[in-house]
N, C-alpha and C positions, 0 to 999 in steps of 0.2 A: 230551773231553766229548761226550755226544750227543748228538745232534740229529734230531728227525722234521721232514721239512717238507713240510706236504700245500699242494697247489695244484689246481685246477681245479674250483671253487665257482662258482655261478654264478645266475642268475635264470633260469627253465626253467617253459615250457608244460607242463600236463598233456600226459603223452605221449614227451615229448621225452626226452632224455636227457642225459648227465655223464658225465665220465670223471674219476675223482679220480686222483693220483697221489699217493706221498708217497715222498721222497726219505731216506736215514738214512746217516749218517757216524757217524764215533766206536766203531763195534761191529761185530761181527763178526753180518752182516746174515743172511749166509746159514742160520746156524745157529738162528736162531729162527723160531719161531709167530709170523705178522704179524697183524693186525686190525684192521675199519674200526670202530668205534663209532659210533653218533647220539644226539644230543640234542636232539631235539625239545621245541620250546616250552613249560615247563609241566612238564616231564617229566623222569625219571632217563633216564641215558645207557643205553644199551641197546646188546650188539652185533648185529651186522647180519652181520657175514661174518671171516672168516678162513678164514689159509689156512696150515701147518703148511710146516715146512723142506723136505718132499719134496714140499709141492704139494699133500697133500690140502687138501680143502674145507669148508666146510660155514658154513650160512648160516640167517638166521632164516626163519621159517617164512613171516613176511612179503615177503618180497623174495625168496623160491625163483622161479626162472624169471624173474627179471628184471635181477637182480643178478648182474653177475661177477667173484670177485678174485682177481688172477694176481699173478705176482712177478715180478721179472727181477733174480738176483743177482749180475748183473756189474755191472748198475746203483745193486745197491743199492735197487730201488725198485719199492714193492707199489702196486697197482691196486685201480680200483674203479670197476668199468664199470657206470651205473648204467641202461636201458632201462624204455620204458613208465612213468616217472616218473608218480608222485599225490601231489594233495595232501599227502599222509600222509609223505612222504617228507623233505619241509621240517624241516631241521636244522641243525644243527654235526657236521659230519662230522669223528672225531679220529680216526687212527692211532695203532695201539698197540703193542709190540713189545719185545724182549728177556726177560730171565729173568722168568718166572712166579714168583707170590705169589698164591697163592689163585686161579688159570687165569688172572690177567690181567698182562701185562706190563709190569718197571717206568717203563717210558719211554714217554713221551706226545709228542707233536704238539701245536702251537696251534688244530688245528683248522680246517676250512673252510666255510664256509656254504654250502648249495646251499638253493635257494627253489626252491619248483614254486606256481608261480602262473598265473592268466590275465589 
């Protein structure tokens, strides 16, 4: 069975930052496209960042230059380094991952919450 499990949510100053991590068993990690998703308040989920089995990148337009997501597949576990945090940034942060269906993959994460507040 598989499993995402993201960790490192948290309550955050404007400014400050996060690092998410999210951990995955059951599948063979290495070989897929990872992905952080958010869902902000109010709002459909949107991605934010991924990162493809060799490591490319690419990120919403939103979070260019502040956001970074890495992998580490000995770990098993994709990143989400998140700087210079806003407001705007206040979500559920889910991990996404395995075989694609319409670019997005089928295996999710419970999700993390990060707040940027003062």
């Amino acid at each position: 069975q598989v499993h995402l499990v993201e960790s490192g949510g948290g309550l955050v100053q404007p400014g400050g930052s996060l690092r998410l991590s999210c951990a995955g068993s059951g599948m063979l990690f290495s070989i897929y496209a990872m992905g952080w998703y958010r869902q902000a308040p109010g709002k459909q989920r949107e991605l934010v960042a991924a990162i493809t089995s060799s490591g490319r990148t690419n990120y919403a337009d939103s979070v260019k230059g502040r956001f970074s997501i890495s992998r580490d597949n000995v770990k098993n576990t994709v990143y989400l380094q998140m700087n210079s945090l806003k407001r705007e940034d206040t979500g559920v942060y889910y991990c996404n991952g395995g075989p694609l269906r319409g670019g997005v993959g089928d295996y999710w994460g419970q999700g993390t919450r990060g707040t940027v507040s003062s």
